[in-house]
mmCIF file of the N, C-alpha and C atoms, coordinates in Angstrom:
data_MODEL
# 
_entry.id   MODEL 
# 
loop_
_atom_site.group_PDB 
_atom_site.id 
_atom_site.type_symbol 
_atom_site.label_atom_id 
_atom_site.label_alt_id 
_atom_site.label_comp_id 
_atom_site.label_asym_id 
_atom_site.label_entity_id 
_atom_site.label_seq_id 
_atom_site.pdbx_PDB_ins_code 
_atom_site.Cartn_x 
_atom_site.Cartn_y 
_atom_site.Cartn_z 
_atom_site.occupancy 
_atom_site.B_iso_or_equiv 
_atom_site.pdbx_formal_charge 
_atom_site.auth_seq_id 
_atom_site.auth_comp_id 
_atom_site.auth_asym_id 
_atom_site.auth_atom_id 
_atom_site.pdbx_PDB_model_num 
ATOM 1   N N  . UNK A 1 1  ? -5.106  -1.619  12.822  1.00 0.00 ? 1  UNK A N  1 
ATOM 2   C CA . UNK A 1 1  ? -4.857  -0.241  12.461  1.00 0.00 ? 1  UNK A CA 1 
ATOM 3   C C  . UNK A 1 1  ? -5.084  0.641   13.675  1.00 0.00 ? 1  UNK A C  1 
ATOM 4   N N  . UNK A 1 2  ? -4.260  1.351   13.699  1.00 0.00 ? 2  UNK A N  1 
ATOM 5   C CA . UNK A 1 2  ? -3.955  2.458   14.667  1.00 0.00 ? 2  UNK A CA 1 
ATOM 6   C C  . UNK A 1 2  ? -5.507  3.588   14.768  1.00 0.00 ? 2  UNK A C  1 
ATOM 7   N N  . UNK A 1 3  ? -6.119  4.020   15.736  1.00 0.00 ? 3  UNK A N  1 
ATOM 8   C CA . UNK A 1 3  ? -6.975  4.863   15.322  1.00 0.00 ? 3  UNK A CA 1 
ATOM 9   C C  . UNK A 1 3  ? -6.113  6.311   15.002  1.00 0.00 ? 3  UNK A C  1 
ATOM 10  N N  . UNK A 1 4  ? -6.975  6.983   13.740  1.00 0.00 ? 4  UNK A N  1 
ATOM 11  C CA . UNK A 1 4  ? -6.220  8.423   13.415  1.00 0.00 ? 4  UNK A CA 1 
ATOM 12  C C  . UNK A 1 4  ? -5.005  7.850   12.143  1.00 0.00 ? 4  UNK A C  1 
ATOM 13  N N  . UNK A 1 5  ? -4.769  7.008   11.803  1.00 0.00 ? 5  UNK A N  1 
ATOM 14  C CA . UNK A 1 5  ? -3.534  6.599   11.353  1.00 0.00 ? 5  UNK A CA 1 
ATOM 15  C C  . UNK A 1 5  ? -3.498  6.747   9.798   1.00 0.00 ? 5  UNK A C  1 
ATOM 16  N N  . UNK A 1 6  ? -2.689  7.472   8.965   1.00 0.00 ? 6  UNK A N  1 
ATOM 17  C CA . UNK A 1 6  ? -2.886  8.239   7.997   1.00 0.00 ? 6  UNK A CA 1 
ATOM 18  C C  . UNK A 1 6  ? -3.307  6.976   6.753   1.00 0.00 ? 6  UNK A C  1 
ATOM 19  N N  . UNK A 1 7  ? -4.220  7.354   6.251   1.00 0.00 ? 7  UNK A N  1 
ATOM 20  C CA . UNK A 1 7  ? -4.518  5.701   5.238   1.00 0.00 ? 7  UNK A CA 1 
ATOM 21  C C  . UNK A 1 7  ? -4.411  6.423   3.446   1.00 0.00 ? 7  UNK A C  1 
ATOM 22  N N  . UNK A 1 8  ? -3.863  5.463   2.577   1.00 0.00 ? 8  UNK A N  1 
ATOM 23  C CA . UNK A 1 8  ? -3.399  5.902   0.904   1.00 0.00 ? 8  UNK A CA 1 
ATOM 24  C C  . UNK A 1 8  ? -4.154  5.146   0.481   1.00 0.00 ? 8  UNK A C  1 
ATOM 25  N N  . UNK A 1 9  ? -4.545  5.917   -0.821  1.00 0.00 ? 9  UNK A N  1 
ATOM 26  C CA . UNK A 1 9  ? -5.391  5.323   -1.633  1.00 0.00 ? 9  UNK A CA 1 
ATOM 27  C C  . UNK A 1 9  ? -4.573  4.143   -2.552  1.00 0.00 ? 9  UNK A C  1 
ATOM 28  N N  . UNK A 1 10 ? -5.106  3.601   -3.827  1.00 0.00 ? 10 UNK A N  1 
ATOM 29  C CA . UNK A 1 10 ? -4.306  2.795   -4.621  1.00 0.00 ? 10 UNK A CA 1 
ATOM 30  C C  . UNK A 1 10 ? -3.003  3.506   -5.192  1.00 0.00 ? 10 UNK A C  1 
ATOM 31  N N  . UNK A 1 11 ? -3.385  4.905   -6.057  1.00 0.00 ? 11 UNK A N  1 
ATOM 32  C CA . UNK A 1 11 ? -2.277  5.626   -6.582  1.00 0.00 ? 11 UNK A CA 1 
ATOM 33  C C  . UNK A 1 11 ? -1.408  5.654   -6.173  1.00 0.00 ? 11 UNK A C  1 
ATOM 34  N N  . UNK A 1 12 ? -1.334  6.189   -4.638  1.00 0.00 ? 12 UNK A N  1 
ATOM 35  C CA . UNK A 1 12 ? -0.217  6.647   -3.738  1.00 0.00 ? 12 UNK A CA 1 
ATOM 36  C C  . UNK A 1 12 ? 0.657   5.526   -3.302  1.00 0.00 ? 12 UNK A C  1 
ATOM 37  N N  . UNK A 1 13 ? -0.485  4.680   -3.124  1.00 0.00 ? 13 UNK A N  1 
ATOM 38  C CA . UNK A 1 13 ? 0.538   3.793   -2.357  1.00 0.00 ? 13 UNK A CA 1 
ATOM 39  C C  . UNK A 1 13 ? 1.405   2.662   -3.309  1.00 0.00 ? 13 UNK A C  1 
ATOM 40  N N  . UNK A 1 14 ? 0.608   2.647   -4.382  1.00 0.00 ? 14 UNK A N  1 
ATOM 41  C CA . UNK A 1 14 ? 2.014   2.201   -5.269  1.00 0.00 ? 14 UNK A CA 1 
ATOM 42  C C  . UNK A 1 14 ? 2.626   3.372   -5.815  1.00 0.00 ? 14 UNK A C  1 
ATOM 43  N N  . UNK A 1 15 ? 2.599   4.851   -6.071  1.00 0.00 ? 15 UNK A N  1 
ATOM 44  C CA . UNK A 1 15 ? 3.628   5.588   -5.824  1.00 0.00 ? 15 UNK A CA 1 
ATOM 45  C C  . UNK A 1 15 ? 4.491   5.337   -4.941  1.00 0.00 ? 15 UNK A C  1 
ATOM 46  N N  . UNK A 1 16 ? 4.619   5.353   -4.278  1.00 0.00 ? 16 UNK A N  1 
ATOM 47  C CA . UNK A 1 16 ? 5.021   5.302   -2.923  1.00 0.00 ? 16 UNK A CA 1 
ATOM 48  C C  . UNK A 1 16 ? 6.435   4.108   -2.931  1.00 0.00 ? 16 UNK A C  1 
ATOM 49  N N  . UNK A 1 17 ? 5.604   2.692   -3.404  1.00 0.00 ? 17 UNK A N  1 
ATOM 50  C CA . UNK A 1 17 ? 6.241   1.304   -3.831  1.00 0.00 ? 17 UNK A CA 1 
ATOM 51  C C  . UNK A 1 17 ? 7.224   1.586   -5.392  1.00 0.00 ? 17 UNK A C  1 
ATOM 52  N N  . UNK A 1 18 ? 6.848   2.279   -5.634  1.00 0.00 ? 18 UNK A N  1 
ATOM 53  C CA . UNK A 1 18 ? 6.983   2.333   -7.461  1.00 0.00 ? 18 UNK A CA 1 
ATOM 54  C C  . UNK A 1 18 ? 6.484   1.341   -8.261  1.00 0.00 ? 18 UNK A C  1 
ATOM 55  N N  . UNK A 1 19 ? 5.389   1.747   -8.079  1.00 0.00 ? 19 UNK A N  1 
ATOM 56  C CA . UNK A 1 19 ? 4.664   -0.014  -8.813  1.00 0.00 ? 19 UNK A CA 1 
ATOM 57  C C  . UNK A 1 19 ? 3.581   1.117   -9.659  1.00 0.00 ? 19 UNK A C  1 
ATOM 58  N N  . UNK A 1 20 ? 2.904   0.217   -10.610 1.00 0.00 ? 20 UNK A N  1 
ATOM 59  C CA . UNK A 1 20 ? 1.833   0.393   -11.011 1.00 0.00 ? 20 UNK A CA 1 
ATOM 60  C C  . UNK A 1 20 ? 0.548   0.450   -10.149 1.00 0.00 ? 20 UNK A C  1 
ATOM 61  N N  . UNK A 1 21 ? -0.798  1.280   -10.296 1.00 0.00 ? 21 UNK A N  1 
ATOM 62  C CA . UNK A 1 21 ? -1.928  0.679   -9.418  1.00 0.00 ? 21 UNK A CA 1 
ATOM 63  C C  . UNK A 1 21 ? -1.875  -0.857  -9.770  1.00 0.00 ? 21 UNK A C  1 
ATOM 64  N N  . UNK A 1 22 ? -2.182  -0.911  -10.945 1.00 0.00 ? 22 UNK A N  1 
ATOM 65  C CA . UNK A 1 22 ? -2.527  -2.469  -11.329 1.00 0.00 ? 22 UNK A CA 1 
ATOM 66  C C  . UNK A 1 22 ? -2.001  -3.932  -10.777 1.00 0.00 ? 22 UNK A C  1 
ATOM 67  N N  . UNK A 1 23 ? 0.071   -3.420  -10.590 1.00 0.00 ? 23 UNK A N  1 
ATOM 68  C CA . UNK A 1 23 ? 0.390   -4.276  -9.838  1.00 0.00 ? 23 UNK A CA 1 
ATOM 69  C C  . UNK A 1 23 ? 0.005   -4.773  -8.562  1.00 0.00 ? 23 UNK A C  1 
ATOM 70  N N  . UNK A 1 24 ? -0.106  -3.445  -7.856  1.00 0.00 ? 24 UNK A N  1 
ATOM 71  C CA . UNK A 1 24 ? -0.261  -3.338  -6.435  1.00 0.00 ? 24 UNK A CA 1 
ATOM 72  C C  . UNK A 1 24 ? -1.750  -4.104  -6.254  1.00 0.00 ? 24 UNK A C  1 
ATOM 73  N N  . UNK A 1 25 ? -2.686  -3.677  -6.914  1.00 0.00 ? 25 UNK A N  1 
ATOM 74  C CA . UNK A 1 25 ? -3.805  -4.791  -7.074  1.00 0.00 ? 25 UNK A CA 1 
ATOM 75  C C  . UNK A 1 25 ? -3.893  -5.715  -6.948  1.00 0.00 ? 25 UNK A C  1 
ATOM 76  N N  . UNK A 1 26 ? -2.545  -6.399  -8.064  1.00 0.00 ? 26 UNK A N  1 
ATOM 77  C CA . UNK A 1 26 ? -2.779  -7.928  -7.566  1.00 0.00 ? 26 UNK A CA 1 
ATOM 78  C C  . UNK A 1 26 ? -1.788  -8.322  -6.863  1.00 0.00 ? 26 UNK A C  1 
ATOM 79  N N  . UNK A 1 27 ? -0.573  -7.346  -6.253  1.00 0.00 ? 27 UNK A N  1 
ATOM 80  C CA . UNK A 1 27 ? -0.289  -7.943  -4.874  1.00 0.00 ? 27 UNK A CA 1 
ATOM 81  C C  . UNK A 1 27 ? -1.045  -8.074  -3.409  1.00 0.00 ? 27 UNK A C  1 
ATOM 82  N N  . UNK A 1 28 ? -2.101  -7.202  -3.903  1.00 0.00 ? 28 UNK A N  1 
ATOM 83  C CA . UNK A 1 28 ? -3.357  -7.542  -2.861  1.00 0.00 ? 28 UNK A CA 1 
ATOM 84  C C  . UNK A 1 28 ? -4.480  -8.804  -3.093  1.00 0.00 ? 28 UNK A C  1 
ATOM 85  N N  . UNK A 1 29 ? -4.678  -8.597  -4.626  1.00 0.00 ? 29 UNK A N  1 
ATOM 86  C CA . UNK A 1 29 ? -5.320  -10.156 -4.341  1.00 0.00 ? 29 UNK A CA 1 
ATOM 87  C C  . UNK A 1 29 ? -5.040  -11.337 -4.035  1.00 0.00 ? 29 UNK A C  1 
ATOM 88  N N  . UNK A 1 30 ? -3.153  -11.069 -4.360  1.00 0.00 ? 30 UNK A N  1 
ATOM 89  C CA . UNK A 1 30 ? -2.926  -12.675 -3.418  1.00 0.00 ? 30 UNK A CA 1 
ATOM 90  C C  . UNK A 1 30 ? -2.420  -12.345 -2.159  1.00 0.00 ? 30 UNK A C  1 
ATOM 91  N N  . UNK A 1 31 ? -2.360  -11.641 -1.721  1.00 0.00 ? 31 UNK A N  1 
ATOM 92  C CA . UNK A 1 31 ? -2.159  -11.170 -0.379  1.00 0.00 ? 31 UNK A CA 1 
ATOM 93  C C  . UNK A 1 31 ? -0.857  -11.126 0.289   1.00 0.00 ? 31 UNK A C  1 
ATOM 94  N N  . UNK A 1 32 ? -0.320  -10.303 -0.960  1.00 0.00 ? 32 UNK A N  1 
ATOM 95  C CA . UNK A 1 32 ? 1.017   -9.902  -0.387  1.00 0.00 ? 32 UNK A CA 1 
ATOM 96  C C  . UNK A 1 32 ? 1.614   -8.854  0.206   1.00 0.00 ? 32 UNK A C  1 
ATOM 97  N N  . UNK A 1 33 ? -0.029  -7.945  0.169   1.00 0.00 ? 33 UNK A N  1 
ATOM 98  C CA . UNK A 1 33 ? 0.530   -6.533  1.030   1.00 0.00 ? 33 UNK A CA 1 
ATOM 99  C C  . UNK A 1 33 ? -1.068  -6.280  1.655   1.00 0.00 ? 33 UNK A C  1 
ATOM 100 N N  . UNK A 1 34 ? -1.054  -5.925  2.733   1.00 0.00 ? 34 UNK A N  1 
ATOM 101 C CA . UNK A 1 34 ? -2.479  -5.452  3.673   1.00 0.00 ? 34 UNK A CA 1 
ATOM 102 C C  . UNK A 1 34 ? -3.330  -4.278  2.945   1.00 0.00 ? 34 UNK A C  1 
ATOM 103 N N  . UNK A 1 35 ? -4.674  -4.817  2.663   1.00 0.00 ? 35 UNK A N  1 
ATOM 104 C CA . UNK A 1 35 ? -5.081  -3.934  2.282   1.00 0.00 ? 35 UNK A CA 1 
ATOM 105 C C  . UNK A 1 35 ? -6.756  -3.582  3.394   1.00 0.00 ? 35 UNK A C  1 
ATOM 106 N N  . UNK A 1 36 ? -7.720  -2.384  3.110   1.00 0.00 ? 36 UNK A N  1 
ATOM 107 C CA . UNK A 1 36 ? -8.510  -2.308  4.003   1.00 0.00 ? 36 UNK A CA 1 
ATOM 108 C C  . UNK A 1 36 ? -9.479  -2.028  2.921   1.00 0.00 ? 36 UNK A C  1 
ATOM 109 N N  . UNK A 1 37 ? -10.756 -2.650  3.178   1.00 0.00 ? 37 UNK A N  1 
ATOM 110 C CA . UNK A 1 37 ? -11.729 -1.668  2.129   1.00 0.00 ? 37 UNK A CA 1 
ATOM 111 C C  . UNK A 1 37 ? -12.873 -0.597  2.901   1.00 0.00 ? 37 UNK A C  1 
ATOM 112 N N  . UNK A 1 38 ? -12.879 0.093   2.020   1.00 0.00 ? 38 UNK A N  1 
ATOM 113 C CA . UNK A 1 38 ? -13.817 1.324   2.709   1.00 0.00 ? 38 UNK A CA 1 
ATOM 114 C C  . UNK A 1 38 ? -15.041 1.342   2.461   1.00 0.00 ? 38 UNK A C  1 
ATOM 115 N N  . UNK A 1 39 ? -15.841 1.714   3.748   1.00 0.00 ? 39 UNK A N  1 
ATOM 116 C CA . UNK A 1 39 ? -17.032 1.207   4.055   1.00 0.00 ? 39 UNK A CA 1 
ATOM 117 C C  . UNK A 1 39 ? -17.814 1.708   2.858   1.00 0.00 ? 39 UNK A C  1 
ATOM 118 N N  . UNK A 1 40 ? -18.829 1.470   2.447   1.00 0.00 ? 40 UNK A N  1 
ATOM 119 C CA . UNK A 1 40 ? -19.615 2.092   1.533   1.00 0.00 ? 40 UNK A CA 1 
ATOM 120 C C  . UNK A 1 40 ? -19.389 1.826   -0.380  1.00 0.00 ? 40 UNK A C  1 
ATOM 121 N N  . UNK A 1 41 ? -18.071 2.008   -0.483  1.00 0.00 ? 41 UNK A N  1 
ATOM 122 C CA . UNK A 1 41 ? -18.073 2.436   -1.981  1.00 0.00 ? 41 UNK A CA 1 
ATOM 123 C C  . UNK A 1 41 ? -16.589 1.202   -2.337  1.00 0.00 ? 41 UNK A C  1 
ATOM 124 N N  . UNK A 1 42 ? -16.248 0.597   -1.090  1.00 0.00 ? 42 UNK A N  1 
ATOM 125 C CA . UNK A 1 42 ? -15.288 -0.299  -1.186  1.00 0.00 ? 42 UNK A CA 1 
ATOM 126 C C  . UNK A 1 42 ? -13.647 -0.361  -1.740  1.00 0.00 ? 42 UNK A C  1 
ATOM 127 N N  . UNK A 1 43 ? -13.690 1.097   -1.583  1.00 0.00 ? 43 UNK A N  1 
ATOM 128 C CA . UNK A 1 43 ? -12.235 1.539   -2.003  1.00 0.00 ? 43 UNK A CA 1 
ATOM 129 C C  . UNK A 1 43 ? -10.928 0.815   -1.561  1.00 0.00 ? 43 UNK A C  1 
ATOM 130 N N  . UNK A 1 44 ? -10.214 0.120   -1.935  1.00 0.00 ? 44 UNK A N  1 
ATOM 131 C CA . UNK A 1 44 ? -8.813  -0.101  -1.075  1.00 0.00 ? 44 UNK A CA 1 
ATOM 132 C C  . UNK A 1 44 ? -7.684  0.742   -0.427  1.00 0.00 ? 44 UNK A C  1 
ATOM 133 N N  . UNK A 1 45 ? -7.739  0.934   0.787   1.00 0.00 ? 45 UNK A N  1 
ATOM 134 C CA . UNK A 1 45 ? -6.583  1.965   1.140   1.00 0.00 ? 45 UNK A CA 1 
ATOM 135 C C  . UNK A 1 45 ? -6.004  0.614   2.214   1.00 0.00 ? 45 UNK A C  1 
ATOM 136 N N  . UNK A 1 46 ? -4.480  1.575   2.053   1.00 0.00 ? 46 UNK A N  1 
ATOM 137 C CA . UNK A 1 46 ? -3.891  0.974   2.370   1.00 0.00 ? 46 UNK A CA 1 
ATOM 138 C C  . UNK A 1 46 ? -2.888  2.090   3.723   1.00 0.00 ? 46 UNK A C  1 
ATOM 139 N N  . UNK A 1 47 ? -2.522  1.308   4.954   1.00 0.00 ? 47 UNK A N  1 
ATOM 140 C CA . UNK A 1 47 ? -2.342  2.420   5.911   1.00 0.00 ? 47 UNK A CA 1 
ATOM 141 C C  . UNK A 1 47 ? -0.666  2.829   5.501   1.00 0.00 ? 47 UNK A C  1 
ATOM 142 N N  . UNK A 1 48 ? -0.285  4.134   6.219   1.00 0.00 ? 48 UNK A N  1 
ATOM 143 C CA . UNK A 1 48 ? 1.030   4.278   5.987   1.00 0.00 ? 48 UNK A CA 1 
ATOM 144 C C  . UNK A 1 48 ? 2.135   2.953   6.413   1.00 0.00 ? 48 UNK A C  1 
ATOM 145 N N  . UNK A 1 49 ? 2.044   2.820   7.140   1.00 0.00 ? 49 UNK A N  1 
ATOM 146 C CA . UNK A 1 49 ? 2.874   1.538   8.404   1.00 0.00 ? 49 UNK A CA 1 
ATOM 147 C C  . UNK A 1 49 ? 2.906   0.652   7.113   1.00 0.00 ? 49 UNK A C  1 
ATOM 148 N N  . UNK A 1 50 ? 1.631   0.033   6.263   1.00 0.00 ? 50 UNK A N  1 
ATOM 149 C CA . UNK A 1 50 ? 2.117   -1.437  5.965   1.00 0.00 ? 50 UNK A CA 1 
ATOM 150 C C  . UNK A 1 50 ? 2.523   -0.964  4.531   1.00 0.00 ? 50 UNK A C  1 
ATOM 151 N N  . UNK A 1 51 ? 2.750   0.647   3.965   1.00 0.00 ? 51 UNK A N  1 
ATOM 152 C CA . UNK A 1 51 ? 3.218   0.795   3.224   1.00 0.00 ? 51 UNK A CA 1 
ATOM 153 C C  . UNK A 1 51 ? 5.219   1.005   2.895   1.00 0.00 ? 51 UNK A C  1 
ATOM 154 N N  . UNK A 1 52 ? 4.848   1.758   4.494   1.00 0.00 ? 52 UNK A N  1 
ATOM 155 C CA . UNK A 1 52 ? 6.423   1.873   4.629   1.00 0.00 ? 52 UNK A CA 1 
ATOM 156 C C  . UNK A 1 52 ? 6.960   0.309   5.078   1.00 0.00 ? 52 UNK A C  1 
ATOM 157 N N  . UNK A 1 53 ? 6.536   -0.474  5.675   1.00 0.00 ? 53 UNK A N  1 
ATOM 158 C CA . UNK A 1 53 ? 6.620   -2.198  6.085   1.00 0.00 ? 53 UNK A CA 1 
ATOM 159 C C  . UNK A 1 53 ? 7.125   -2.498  4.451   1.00 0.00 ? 53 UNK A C  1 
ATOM 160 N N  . UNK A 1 54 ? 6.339   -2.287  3.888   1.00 0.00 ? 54 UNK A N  1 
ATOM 161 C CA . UNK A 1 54 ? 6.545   -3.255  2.428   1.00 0.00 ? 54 UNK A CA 1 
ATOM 162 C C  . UNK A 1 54 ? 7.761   -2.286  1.773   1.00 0.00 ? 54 UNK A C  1 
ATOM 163 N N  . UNK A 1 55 ? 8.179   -1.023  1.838   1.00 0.00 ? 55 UNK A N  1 
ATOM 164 C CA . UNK A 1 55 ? 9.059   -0.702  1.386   1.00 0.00 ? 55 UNK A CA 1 
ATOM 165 C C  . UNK A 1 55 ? 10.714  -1.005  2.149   1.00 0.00 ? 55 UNK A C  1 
ATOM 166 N N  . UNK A 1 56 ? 10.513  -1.432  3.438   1.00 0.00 ? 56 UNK A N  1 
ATOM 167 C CA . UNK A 1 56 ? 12.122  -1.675  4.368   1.00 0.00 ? 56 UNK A CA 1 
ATOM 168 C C  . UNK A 1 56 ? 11.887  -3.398  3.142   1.00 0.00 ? 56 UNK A C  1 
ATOM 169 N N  . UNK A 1 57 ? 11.010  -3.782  3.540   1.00 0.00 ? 57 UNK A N  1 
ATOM 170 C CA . UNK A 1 57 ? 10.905  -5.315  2.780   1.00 0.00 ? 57 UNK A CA 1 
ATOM 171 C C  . UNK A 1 57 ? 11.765  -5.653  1.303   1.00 0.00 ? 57 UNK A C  1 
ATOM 172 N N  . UNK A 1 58 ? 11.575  -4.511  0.560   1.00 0.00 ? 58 UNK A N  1 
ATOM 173 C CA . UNK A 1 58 ? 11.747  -4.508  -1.162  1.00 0.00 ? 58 UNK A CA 1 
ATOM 174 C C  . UNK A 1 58 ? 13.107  -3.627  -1.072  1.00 0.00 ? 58 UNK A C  1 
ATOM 175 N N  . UNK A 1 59 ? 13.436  -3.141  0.005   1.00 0.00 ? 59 UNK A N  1 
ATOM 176 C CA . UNK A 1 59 ? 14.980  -2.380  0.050   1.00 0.00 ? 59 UNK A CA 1 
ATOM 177 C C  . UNK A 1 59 ? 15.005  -1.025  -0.971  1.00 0.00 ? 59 UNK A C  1 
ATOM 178 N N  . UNK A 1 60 ? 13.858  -0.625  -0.456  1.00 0.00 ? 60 UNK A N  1 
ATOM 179 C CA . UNK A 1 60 ? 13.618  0.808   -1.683  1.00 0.00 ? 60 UNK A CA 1 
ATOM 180 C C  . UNK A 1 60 ? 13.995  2.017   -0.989  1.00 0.00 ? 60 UNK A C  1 
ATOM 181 N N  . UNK A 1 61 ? 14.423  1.925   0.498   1.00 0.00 ? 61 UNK A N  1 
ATOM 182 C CA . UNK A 1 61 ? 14.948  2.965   1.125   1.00 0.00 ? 61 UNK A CA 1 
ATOM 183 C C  . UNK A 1 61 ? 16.658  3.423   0.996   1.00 0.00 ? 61 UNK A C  1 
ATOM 184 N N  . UNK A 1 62 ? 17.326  1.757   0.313   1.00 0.00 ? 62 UNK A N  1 
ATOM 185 C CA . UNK A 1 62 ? 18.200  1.638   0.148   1.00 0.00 ? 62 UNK A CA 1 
ATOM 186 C C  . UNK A 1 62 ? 19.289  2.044   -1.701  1.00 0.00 ? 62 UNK A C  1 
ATOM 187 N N  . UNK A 1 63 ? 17.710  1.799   -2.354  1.00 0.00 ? 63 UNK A N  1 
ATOM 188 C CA . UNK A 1 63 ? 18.269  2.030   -3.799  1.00 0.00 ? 63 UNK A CA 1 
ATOM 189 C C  . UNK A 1 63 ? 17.730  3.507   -4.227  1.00 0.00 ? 63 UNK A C  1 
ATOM 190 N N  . UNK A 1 64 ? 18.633  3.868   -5.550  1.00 0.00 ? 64 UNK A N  1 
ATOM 191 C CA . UNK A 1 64 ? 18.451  5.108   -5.758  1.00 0.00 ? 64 UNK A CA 1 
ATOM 192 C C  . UNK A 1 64 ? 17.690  4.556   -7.237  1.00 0.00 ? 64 UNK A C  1 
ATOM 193 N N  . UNK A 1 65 ? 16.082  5.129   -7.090  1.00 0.00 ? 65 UNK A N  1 
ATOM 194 C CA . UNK A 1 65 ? 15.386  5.047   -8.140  1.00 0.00 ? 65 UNK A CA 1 
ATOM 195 C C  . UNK A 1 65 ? 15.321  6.243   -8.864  1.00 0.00 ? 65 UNK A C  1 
# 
């Protein structure tokens, strides 16, 4: 990760995917999308880059949702 580099919480970043939090959850527990946990309280964020990465991936720039 980039230092400074804008980081999403769960909501957003499956907003973002159009997924559920829940899905996006467990595309992190099997480790299908990068996730980071945050120091202290162990939050998952996830950075912009491997959000927009996973969206060229799923062709969501391409379809009209």
């Amino acid at each position: 990760m980039a230092d400074g580099e804008t980081m999403l919480g769960m909501t957003e970043a499956a907003t973002r995917l159009h997924l559920t939090a829940s899905l996006l959850r467990k595309w992190t527990d099997h480790g299908l999308i990068t996730t980071m946990k945050r120091p202290g309280r162990g939050y998952q964020r996830f950075t912009v880059t491997d959000i927009e990465r996973k969206r060229r991936e799923l062709r969501l720039d391409e379809q009209e949702i």
